[in-house]
C-alpha positions in Angstrom: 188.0 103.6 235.2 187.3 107.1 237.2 183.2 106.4 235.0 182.6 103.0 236.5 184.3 104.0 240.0 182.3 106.9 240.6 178.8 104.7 239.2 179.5 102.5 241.8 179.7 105.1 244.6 176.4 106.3 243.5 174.8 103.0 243.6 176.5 102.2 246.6 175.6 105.3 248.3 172.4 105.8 247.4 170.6 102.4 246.3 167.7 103.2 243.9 169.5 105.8 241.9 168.4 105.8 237.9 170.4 107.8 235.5 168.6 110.8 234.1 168.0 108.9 230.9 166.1 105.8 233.0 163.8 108.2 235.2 163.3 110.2 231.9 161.7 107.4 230.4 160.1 106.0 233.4 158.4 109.4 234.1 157.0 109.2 230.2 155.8 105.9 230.2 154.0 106.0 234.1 152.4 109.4 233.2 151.2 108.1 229.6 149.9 105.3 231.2 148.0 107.1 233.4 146.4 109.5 230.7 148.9 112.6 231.1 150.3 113.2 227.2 153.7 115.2 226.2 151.5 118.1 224.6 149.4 118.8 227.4 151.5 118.0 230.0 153.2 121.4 231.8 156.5 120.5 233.1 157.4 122.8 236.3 160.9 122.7 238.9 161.8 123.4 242.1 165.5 122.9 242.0 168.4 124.1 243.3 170.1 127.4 241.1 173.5 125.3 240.8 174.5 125.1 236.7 174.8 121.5 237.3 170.8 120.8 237.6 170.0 122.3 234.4 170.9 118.7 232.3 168.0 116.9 234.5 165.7 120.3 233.0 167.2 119.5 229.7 166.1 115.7 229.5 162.8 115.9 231.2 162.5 118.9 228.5 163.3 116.9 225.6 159.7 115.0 226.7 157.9 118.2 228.1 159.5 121.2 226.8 160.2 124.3 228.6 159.6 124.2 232.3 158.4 127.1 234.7 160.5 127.3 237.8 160.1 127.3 241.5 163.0 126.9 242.9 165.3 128.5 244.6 168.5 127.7 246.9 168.9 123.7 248.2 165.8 123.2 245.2 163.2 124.7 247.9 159.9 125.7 246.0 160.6 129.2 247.3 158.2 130.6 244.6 155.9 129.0 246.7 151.7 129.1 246.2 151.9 132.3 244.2 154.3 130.4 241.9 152.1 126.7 241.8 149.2 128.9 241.1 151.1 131.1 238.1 151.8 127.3 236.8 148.9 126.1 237.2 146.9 129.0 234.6 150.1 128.2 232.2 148.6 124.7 231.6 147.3 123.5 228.0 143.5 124.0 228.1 142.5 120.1 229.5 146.3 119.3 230.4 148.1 119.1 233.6 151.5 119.3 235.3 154.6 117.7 236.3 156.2 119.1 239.2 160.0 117.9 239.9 161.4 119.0 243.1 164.3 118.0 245.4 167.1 118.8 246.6 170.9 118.0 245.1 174.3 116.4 246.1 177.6 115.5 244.6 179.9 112.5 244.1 183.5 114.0 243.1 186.1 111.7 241.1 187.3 110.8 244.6 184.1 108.9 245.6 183.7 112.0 247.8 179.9 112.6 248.6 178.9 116.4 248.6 181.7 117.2 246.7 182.2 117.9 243.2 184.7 118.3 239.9 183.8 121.4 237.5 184.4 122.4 234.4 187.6 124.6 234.4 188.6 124.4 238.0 191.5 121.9 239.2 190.1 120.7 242.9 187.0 119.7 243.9 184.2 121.9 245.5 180.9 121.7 247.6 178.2 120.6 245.9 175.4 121.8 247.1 177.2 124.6 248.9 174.1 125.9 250.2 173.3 122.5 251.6 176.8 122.5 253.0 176.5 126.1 254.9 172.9 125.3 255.8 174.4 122.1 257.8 176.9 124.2 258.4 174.4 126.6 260.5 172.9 123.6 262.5 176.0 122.5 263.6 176.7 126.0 264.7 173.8 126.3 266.6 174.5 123.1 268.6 178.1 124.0 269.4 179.6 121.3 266.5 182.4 121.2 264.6 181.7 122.3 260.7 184.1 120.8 257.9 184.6 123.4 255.6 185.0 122.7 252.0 188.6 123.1 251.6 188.8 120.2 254.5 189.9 122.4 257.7 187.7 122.3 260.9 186.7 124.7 262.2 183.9 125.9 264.8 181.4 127.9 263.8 179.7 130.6 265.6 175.9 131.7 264.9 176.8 135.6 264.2 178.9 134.2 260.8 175.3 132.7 259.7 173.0 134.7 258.5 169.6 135.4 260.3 166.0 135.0 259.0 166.1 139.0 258.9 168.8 139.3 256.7 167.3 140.2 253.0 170.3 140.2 251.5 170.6 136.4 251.6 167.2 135.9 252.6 167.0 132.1 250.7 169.9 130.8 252.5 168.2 132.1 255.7 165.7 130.2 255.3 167.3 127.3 253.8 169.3 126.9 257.3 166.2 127.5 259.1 164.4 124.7 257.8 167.0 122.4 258.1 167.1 123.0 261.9 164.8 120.5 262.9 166.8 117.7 261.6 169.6 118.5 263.3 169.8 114.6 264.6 170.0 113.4 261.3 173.4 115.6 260.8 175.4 114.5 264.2 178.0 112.3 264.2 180.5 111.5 261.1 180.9 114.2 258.9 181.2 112.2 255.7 177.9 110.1 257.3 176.5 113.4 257.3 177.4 114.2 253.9 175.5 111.0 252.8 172.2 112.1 255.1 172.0 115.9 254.2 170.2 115.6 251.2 167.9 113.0 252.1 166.8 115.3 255.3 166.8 118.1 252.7 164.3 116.2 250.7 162.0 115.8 253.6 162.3 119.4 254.4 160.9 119.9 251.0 158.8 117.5 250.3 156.7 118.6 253.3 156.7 122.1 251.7 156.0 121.0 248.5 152.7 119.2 249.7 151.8 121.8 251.9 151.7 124.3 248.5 150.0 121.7 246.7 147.2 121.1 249.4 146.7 125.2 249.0 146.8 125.4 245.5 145.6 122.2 244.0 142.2 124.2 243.0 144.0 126.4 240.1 144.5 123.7 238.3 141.5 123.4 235.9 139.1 121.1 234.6 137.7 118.0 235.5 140.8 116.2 234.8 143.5 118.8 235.9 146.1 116.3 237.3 149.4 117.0 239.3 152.1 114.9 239.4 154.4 115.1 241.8 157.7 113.5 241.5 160.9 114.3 244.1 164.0 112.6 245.0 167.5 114.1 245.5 169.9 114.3 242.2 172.9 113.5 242.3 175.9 115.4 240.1 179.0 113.3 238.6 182.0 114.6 237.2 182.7 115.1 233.7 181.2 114.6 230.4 181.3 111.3 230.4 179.2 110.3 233.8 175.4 110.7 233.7 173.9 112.5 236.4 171.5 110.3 238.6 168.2 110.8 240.5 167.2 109.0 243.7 163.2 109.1 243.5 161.7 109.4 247.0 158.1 110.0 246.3 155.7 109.9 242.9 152.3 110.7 243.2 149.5 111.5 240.7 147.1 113.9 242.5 144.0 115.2 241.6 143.2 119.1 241.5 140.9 118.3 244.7 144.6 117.2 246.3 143.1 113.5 246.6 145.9 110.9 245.9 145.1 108.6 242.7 148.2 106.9 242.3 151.5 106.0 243.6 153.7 105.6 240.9 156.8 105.0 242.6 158.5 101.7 242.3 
């Protein structure tokens, strides 16, 4: 009962969502189709360091093999154009890539969006805390209230955020930096703000992502160096037996000059 209720919040919630089996296959059969193969195809990630987003690495590996990451805290390509271009001379000689990028949220048993059940622990918990205290930040810095995960309210103040200075949690600096321009998106119901976070996460990232692509296209070699570029928000169930889902947002095939071939979405 708790499988097909939480599928249904998922599709509900986010219309478009494919299990990771579905976009798995997809992925194969659009990349094939446009002449990128499985042996000289390099698979490379930029998301978030949650435990959770290791099963989508898993069954795009099971295609690709063993990815090279980028990412870093919220799935922003932290490693930025040193890490494309580290990727890029990791290629099969004549091959190209697969980047995966985007940013992660969680349905709980409860239907409860940025929330999620975990192995060994009896309550639910944020999922994607750093998503959570990044929107946690914005809110601050306009004076809102912030949920915090165990449900109290409280108001936050912008000295219990840390700054863009602060190394020691440098990431999640800049994670709530970069959120701050969508701000908008955020205001209003918390839970609708639960539903929006990730999605203005993605387009945080996804205007990143280009930008390191537009730099970096070049080390990708030969005449038929390719990049696809897939990204989209996961989304996390509960339990063994839920399949995680992925909401694709944009899928490109780019050329190592950075000129769009194809759009291989829908």
């Amino acid at each position: 009962m708790k499988q097909n209720y939480v599928q249904e919040q998922v599709l509900s919630t986010y219309p478009g969502a494919v299990t990771n089996g579905e976009l798995t296959q997809t992925v194969k059969e659009k990349l094939s189709n446009n002449g990128l193969n499985e042996q000289s195809t390099l698979l490379a990630t930029s998301l978030c360091c949650d435990e959770v987003n290791r099963v989508l690495e898993h069954d795009l590996g099971q295609v690709y093999g063993a990815h090279f990451s980028m990412g870093g805290l919220a799935g922003f390509p932290f490693g930025g154009v040193t890490a494309f271009t580290a990727m890029a001379h990791h290629i099969p000689d004549g091959g190209s890539c697969l980047v995966v990028y985007g940013p992660h949220v969680g349905i709980d048993n409860d239907g409860n969006v940025g929330m999620l059940n975990r192995v060994g622990r009896k309550a639910s918990g944020a999922c994607c805390g750093s998503a959570a205290a990044a929107a946690g930040y914005v809110r601050s810095c306009s004076g809102k209230e912030v949920e915090e995960g165990g449900g109290a309210t409280t108001t936050a103040s912008a000295s219990t955020t840390p700054t863009m200075m602060d190394v020691m949690d440098a990431q999640q600096s800049f994670v709530g930096s970069l959120l701050l321009p969508y701000a908008d998106r955020l205001e209003g119901d918390l839970k609708e703000a639960a539903v929006e976070l990730p999605l203005a996460l993605f387009d945080a990232q996804d205007k990143m992502m280009k930008n390191i692509v537009s730099q970096a296209c070049g080390e990708v070699a030969g005449e038929n160096g390719k990049i696809a570029l897939l990204g989209g928000v996961q989304i996390n169930t509960p339990g063994d037996d839920n399949s995680d889902y992925f909401l694709p947002l944009s899928f490109e095939l780019r050329s190592n000059k950075n000129e769009i071939l194809a759009n291989l979405l829908g």
